[in-house]
N, C-alpha and C positions, 0 to 999 in steps of 0.2 A: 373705478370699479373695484368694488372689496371680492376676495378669494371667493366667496359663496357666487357671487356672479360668475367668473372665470369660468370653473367648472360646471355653473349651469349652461357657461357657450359653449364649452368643451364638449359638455355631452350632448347635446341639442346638435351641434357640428357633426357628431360621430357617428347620430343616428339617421344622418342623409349621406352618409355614404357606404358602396358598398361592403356590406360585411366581409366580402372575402377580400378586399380591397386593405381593408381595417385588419386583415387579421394577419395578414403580409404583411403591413407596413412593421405591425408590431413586435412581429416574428423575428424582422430584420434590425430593430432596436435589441430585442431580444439577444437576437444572438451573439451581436454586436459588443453585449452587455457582460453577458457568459465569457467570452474569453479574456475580460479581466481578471479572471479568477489565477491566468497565466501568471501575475508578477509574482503569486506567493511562492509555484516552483522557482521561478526566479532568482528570486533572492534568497531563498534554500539554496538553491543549486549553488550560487555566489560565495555563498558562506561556505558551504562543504569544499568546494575548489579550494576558497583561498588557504582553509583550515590545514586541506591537505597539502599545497604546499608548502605552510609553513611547516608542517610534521617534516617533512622529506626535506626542507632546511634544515632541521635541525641534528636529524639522524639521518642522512644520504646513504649510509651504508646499508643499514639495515631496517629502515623505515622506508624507505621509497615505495616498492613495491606494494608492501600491504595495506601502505596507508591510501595508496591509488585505488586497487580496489575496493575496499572499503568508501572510498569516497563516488567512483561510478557506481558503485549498488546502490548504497545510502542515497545516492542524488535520481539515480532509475526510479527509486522507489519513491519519491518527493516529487515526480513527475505525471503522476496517476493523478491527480485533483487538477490538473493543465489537460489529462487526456479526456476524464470525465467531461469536463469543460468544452470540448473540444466536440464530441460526441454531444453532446446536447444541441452546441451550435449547429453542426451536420444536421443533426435528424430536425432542428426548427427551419433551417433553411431551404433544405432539400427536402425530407418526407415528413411534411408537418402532417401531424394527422386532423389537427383544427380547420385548416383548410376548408374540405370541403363539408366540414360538420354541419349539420341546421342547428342555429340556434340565437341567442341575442351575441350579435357580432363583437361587441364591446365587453362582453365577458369572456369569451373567446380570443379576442385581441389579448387583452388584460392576463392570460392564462399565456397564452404566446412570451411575454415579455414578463410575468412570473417566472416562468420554468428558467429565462436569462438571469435573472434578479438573482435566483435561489443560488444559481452556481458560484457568484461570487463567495459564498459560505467556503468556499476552497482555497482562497487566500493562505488562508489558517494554516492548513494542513500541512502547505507545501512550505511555509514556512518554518514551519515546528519540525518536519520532518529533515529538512533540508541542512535545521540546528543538530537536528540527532546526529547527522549524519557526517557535519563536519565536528562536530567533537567524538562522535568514534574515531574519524581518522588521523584527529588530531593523539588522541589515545593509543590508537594504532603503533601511530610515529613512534610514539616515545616508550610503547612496550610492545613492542611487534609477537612475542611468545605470547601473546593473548586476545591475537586476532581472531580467534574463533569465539571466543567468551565471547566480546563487545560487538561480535557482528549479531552473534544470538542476541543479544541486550537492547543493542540498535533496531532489530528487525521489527522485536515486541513492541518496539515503542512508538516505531513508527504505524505500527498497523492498527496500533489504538489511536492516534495521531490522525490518522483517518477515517475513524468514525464520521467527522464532522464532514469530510467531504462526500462520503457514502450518503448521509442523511440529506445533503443539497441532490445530490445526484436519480436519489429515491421521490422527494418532490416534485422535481424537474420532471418526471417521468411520469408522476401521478398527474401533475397540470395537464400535460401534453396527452396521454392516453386516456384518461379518466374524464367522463361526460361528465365535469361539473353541473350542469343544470337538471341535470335529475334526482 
């Protein structure tokens, strides 16, 4: 059976079942799907941790402190693209609003497991930010009179850093709220 077959059973299959049936199932991949978006805080967060411990090995006296903070803010704020993530999953699983739409069920499914799809765009974010965030307090460590500078420097960077995960998150919400079919 070549791919052009597949999907002609695929869709021929999708269209004897029910659509609200179809649109749960895919909701549930969906969501499923969405909170992959988790490893990019992840491994941000990994990286800032370990970043900051090595600052505070190196300068235990007078790095410790600042470089710790600096590393929980930097990594709170690398954690927004796992939240968004997280929020999407909630509102597809519990108040989809596709659900109880009228309309072709397979585009509607398809829109379910989009608005999941989209959110992986957050990977990115939380890893870029989670880089900012341990070489601030890697920076920190080793010049702590200029924790204020680099947290301002960090803050900018990271909040353009999350463009990308805004723009998954903006998607995600057009799929799910927005009557594509008209």
């Amino acid at each position: 059976m070549d791919v052009q077959g597949i999907i002609d059973f695929l869709i021929g299959w999708m269209e004897n079942v029910d659509p609200k049936a179809l649109v749960l199932a895919f909701s549930a991949i969906g969501a499923g799907i969405a909170m992959i978006a988790g490893i990019g805080p992840g491994i941000g967060q990994g990286f800032a941790a370990g970043k900051a411990a090595e600052a505070v090995s190196k300068n235990p006296e007078e790095g410790a402190r600042p470089a710790t903070i600096v590393m929980l803010l930097g990594s709170a704020v690398a954690e927004t693209s796992g939240i968004f993530s997280l929020v999407i999953a909630v509102i597809i699983l519990f108040a989809n609003p596709l659900v109880n739409k009228e309309g072709v069920g397979i585009v509607l499914a398809a829109s379910a497991l989009g608005a999941g799809l989209s959110m992986v765009a957050g990977i990115g974010p939380g890893i870029g930010q989670g880089y900012a965030a341990g070489k601030s307090a890697e920076a920190v460590g080793k010049r702590p009179k200029l924790q204020s500078m680099i947290v301002r420097t960090m803050l900018l960077g990271q909040a353009i850093a999350q463009t990308t995960g805004i723009y998954a998150l903006i998607v995600a919400l057009i799929l799910l709220f927005v009557n594509v079919l008209k």
